[in-house]
N, C-alpha and C positions, 0 to 999 in steps of 0.2 A: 848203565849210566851214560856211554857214548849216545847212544839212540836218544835219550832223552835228552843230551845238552845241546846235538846235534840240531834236532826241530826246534828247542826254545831256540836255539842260535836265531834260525829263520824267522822266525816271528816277532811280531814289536812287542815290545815295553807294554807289559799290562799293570794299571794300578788297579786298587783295591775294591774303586769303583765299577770295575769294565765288572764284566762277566767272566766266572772263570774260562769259560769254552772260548777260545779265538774265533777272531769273524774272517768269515772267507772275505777276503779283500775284494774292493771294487775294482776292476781293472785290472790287465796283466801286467803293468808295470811295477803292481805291490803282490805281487804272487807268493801266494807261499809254497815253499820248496824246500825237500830233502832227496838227500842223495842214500838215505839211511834203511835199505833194505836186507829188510830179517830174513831169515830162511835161506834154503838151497845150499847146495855142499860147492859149490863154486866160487870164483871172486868177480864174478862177470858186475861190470858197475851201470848203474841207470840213474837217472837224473827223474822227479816225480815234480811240476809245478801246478797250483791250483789255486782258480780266482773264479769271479763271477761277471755278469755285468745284470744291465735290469730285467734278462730275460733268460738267460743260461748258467750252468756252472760248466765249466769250463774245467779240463784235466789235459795233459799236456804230457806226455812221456818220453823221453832219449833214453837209449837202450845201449850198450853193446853187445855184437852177436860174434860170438866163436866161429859160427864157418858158414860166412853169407852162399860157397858154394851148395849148401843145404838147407838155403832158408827157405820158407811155407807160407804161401798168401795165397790158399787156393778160393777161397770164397769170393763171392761177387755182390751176393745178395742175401737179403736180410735173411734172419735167425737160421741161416745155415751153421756149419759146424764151423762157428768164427775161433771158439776155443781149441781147435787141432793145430790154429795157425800162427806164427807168431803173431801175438799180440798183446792188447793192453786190458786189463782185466778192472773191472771197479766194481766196489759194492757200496750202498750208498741205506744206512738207518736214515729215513728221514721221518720216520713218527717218533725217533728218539726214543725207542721203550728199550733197545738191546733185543730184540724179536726178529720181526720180520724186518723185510731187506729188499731193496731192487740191485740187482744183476746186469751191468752193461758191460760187452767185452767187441771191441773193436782189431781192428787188423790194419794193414797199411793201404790194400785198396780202398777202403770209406765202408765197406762189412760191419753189420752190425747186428749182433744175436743181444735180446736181449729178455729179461723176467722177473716175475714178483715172488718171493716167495712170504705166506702171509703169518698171523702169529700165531697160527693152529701148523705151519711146518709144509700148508700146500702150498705148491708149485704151480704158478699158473702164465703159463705160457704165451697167452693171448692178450697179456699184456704190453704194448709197442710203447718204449721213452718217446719216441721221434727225434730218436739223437741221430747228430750227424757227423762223421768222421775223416780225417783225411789223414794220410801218412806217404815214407818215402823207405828207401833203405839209402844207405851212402856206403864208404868203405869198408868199414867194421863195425856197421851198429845201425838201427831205426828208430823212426821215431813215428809217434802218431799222438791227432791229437783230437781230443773228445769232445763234444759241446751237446750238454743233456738240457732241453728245457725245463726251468724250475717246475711252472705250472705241471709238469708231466708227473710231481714228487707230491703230489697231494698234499702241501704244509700244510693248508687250514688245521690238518688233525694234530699238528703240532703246532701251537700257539709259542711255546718256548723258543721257540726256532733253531733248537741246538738238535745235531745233528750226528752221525759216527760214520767215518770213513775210512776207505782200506783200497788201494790198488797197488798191480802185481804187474811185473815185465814178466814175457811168459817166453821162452824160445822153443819151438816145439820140438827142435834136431836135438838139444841138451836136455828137454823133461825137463826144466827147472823155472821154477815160476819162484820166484821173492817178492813178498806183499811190503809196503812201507806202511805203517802204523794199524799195523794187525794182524789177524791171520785170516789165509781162505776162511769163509762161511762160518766165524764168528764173529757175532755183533758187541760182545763184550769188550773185543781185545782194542778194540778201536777206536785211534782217536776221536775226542769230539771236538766239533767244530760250529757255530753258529751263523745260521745264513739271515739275517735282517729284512724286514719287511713284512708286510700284511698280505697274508693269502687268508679272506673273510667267508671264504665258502670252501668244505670239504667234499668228496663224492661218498655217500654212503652204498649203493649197488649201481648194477647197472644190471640188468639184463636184455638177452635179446632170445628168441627161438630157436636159433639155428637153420633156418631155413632157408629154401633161394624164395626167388621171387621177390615181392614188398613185401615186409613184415618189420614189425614195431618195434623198437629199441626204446628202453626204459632208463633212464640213469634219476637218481634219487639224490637230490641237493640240499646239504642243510646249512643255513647261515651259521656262523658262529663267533660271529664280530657282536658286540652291544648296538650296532648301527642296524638300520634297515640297509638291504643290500637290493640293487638295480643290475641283472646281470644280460650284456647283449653277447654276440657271438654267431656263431656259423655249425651246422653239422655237417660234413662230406662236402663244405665248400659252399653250403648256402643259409643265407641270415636265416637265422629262428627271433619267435615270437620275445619282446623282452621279459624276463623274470624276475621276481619281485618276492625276495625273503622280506620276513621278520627277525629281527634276533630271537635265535632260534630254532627260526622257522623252518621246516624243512617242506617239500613237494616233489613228486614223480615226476618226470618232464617226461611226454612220451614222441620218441621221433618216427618217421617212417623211413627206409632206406630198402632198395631194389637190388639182388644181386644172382645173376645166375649159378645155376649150380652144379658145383666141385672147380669151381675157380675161385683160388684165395683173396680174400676181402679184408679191406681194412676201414672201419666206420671211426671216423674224427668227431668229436664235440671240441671246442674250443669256446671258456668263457671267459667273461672281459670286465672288468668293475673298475671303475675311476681311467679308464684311458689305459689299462693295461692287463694283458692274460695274466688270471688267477686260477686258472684248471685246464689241463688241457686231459682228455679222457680218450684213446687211440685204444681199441679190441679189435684183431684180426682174427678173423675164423675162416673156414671154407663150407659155403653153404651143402647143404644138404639137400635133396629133393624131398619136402614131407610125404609128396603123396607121387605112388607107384598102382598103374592102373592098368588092365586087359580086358580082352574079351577072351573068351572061350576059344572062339574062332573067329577071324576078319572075314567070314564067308556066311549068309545064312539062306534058309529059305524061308519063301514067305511066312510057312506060320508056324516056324520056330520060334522058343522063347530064346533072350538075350541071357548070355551068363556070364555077370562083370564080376572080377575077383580085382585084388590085389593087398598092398601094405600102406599104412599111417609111418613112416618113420619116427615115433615122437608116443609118448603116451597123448593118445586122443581126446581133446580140450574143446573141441569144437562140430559140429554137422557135417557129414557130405552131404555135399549135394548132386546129383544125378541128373542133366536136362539130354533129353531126348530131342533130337531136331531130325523132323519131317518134311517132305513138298509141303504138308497144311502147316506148317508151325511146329511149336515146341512145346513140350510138356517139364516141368520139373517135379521132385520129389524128395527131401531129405531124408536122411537115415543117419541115427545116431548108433555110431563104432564104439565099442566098449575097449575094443582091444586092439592092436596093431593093425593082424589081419580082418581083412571082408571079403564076402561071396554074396551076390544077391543075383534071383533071376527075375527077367521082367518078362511080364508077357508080352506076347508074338504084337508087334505093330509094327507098321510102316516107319520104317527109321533113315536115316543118310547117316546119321553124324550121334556119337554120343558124347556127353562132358560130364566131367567129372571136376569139382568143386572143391578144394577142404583150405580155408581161411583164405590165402592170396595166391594159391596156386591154382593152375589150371591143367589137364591132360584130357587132350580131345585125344577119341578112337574113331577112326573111321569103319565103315562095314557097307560091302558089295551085297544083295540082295540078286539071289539066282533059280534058274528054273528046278524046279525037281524033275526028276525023271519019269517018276509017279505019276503027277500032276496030268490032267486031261485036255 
């Protein structure tokens, strides 16, 4: 009964007409806040505020910490182990089903690990908020504070706009995390809250190959407003073509983006209707090389045959290709891979340079041509 009189305390005056679910308020200056955190065998006290403006929702935490000589802010950079350190923990229903859930847990240097978990219970990692964080420590206590962009919470799939929320002060030296208006990784126990406004496009997939190089990224858009919808924006920082639902209507938007590979990648879509982001869609992966290619040996004699091997990393969707370059020219040849690995020999010819092809990657072999001993 404290916990409950506590947060209505915080909250205004609902009549009959509002909604039951409170609206996250515009502004920090009407923030709602409790100081009413469940859990944990200690009396450590924290302070929880939360508002929005046109483009974030905004969380705000004061902590007190038992023994700053042992406090933990070792992370620097994203989805490192932000939850070993202290810090500010949120979970955020924003399809309002009580299911699946996004994961954002910050620290007081601006660290930010974050993830989707969906309503089949997977885990997916390569999902980035693009939240941003700042925090401090002072005498006996930290504070940090969180700013998630809405577009990043996919409302379109929630027309209701109501929403369930739960953040935790976490100390890592005491193991004691207290959630206010819920528990860790239940979407039931938590409060609802309603965030106002029209998000008229949802993302239904997105896919991309996992590959380095160029390769295509797919994300799949459906209107779900009664309006025809006009969508501009940016992928990885450059304008895309305008898009143009139906009520209704959904389409594949296909992008291209380049990225070498085993360096971690993060691909941005950002889309924009009436003057303002209503999607914002961020997958970090680390590319992969699809295609792994050799010779037999970089040494041949003249009228050896060539014997290229190697691996598709990817179950095979598409042709090698094989181009042969000479003093006279080039020859090519495809060959369709059924299976990861390939072996093929070519016959003996005059060669310099061999390449090898498969969608947007390239892996040139060079090879030295030498006397036999034989030879007359």
């Amino acid at each position: 009964m404290k916990y409950l009189l506590t947060l209505w305390l915080a909250l205004p005056l609902l009549t009959a007409a509002q909604q039951a679910a409170p609206e996250i308020p515009l502004g920090e200056e009407q923030a709602l806040q409790t100081t009413e955190f469940r859990g944990g065998t200690g009396d450590r006290q924290a302070k929880l505020r939360v508002w929005r403006d046109e483009s974030y929702l905004h969380i705000a935490m004061w902590s007190q910490h038992p023994s700053l000589e042992n406090k933990v802010a070792n992370c620097t950079g994203h989805d490192e182990a932000v939850y070993s350190d202290d810090c500010l923990d949120v979970f955020i229903d924003a399809a309002g089903r009580q299911n699946a859930y996004y994961q954002v847990i910050a620290n007081v240097n601006g660290a930010v690990f974050d993830h989707h978990k969906d309503d089949l219970g997977r885990k997916h990692s390569n999902w980035d908020s693009g939240a941003s964080a700042s925090g401090s420590y002072a005498q006996d206590s930290f504070e940090i504070t969180l700013a998630i962009p809405l577009a990043a919470l996919n409302l379109g799939e929630n027309p209701a706009g109501e929403i369930g929320l739960a953040a935790a002060s976490y100390v890592r030296h005491s193991r004691e995390g207290r959630c206010a208006w819920g528990e860790y990784h239940q979407p039931k126990t938590w409060q609802r809250f309603t965030i106002p406004g029209e998000y008229p496009v949802l993302l239904e997939s997105f896919r991309n190959s996992g590959g380095s190089g160029t390769q295509p990224f797919t994300a799949s858009i459906r209107n779900v407003s009664p309006r025809p919808v006009e969508l501009t924006g940016f992928f990885n920082g450059q304008p895309i073509r305008k898009i143009k639902l139906q009520p209704g209507g959904s389409a594949d938007n296909k992008f291209l983006a380049s990225h070498p590979a085993g360096e971690p990648a993060a691909n941005v879509l950002s889309l924009h209707s009436a003057g303002r982001e209503v999607l914002r869609l961020t997958r970090k992966f680390t590319p992969v090389q699809l295609l792994q290619a050799q010779l037999a040996s970089p040494l041949r004699y003249v009228n050896d045959s060539l014997r290229l091997y190697g691996r598709i990393n990817e179950s095979p969707d598409a042709p090698l290709e094989v181009i042969v370059h000479s003093e006279s020219g080039q020859t090519a040849r495809q060959y369709t891979v059924d299976r990861p690995q390939f072996a093929f020999i070519l016959p003996p010819q005059p060669v310099r340079r061999i390449e090898c092809r498969y969608k947007n990657e390239v892996v040139n072999l060079e090879l030295e041509t030498i006397s036999s001993p034989w030879e007359e």
